[in-house]
C-alpha positions as CSV (number, residue, x, y, z in Angstrom):
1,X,-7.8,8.8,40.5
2,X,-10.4,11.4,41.2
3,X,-12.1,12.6,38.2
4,X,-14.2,16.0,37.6
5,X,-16.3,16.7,34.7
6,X,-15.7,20.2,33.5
7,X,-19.1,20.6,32.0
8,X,-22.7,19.8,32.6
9,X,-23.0,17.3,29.7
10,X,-20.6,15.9,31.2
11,X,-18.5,15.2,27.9
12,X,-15.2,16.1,29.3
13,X,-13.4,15.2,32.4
14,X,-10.5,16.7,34.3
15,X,-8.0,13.9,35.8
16,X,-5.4,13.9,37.9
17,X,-2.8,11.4,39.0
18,X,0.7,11.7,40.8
19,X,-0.2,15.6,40.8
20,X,-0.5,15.6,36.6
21,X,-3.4,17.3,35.7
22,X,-5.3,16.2,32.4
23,X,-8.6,15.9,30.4
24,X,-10.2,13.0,28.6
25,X,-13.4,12.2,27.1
26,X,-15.8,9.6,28.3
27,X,-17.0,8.6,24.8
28,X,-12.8,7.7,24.0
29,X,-12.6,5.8,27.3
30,X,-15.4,3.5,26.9
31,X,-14.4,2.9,23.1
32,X,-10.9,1.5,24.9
33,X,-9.0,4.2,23.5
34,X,-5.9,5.6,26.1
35,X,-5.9,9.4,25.4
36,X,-5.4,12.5,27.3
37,X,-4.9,16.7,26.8
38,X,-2.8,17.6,28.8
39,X,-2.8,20.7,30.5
40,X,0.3,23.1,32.4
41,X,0.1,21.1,36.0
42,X,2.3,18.6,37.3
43,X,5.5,19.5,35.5
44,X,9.1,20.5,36.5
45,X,9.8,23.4,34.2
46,X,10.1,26.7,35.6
47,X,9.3,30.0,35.0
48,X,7.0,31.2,31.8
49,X,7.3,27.4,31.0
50,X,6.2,26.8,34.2
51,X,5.1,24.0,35.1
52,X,4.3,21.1,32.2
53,X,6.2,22.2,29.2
54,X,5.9,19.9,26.7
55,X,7.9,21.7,23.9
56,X,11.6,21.1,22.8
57,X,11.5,24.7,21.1
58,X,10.8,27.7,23.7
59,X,14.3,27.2,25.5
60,X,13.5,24.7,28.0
61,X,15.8,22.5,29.8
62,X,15.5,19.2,27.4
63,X,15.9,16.9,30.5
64,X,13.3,18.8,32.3
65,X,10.7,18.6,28.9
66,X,11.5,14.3,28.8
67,X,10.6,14.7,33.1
68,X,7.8,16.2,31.8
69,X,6.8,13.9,28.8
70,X,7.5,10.8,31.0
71,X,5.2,12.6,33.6
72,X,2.0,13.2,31.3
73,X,3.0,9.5,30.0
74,X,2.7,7.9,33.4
75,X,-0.6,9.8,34.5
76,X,-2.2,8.4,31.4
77,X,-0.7,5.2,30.8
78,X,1.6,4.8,28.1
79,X,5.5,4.8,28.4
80,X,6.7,8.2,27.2
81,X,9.7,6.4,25.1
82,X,8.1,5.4,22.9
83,X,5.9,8.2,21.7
84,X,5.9,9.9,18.1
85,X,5.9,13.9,18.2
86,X,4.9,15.7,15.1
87,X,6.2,18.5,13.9
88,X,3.9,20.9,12.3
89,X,4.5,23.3,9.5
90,X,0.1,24.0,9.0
91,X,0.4,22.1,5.8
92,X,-1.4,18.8,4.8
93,X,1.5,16.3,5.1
94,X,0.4,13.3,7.0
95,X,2.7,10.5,8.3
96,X,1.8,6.9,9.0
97,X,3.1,5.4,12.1
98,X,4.1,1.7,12.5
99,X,6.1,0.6,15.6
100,X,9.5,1.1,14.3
101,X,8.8,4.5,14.5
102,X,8.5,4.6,18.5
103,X,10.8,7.4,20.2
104,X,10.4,10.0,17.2
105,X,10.7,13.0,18.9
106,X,11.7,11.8,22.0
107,X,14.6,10.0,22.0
108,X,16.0,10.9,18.4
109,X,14.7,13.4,15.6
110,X,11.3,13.0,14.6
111,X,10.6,13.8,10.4
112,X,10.1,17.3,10.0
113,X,6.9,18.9,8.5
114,X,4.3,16.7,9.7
115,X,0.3,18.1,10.4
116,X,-0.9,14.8,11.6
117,X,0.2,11.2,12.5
118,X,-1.8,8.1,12.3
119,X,-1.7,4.6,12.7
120,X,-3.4,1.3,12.6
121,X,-0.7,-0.4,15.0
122,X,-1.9,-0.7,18.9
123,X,0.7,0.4,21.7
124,X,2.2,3.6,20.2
125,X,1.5,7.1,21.5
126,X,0.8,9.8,19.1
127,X,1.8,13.1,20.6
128,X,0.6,16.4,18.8
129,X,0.8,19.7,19.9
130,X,-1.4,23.2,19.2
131,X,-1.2,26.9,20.3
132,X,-3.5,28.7,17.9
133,X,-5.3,25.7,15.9
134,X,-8.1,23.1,16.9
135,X,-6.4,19.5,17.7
136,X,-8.9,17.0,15.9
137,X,-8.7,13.2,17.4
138,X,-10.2,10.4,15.0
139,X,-10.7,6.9,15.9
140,X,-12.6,4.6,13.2
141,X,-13.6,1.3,14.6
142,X,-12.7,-1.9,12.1
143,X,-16.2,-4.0,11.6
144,X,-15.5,-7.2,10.1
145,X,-17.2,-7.9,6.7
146,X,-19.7,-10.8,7.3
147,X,-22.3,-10.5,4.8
148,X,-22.0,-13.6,2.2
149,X,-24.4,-11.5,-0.1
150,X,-28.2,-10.5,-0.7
151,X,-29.7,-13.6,0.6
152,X,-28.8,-12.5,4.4
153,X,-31.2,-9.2,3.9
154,X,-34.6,-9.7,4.4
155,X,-36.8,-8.5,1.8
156,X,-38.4,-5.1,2.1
């Protein structure tokens, strides 16, 4: 995979695979995390959809949207299957996501009305998507609790 930072600071890279043009962030890779934006290269729609249309609403060919999906899926890693889609209404409703949720969106309705999805589970793809508002990605490591109490700090 050839990568290409987009900026000096080099806080975000452009990646492509198989033709599938996407960004990630270097502070998300080395925290583990498998994430990418994608952008309108490498897909199979046509026309003003042209060419990776990733929405089920604008009147797209549904086959060629799931080509797409399982193209974006494949050039980042995960198995496009077995993602969630939200489906926003620019409310507050947030939906927690465990694995029996996998294929929301894809391969059967997802729950309507939903401005963000989370999850604690590892292996499921969260897919959200914007036109006029700022995506926001949190990640919050778990740290163990191992303090057994005040006699572990040193005095100040």
């Amino acid at each position: 995979m050839n990568f290409v930072y987009a900026n000096e600071d080099h806080s975000t890279i452009i990646n492509e695979k198989n033709g599938v043009v996407f960004i990630t962030f270097p502070k998300l890779v080395k925290a583990g995390i498998c994430h990418g934006f994608s952008t309108r290269i490498g897909g199979v729609s046509e026309g003003h959809l042209s060419s990776m249309n990733l929405s089920f609403t604008r009147g797209d060919d549904p086959e060629k949207v799931q080509e797409n999906f399982r193209r974006i899926g494949a050039a980042i890693g995960f198995d496009a299957k077995d993602l969630v889609l939200s489906s926003q209404i620019h409310e507050t409703e947030i939906r927690k996501v465990t694995a029996k949720d996998k294929g929301d969106g894809i391969v059967r309705e997802t729950v309507p009305g939903m401005d963000a999805l989370i999850t604690d589970e590892k292996g499921i793809p969260l897919y959200t998507s914007y036109a006029d508002c700022v995506p926001l990605l949190f990640y919050e490591v778990a740290l163990p609790h191992r303090c057994k109490g005040p006699s572990e700090f040193p005095d100040p």
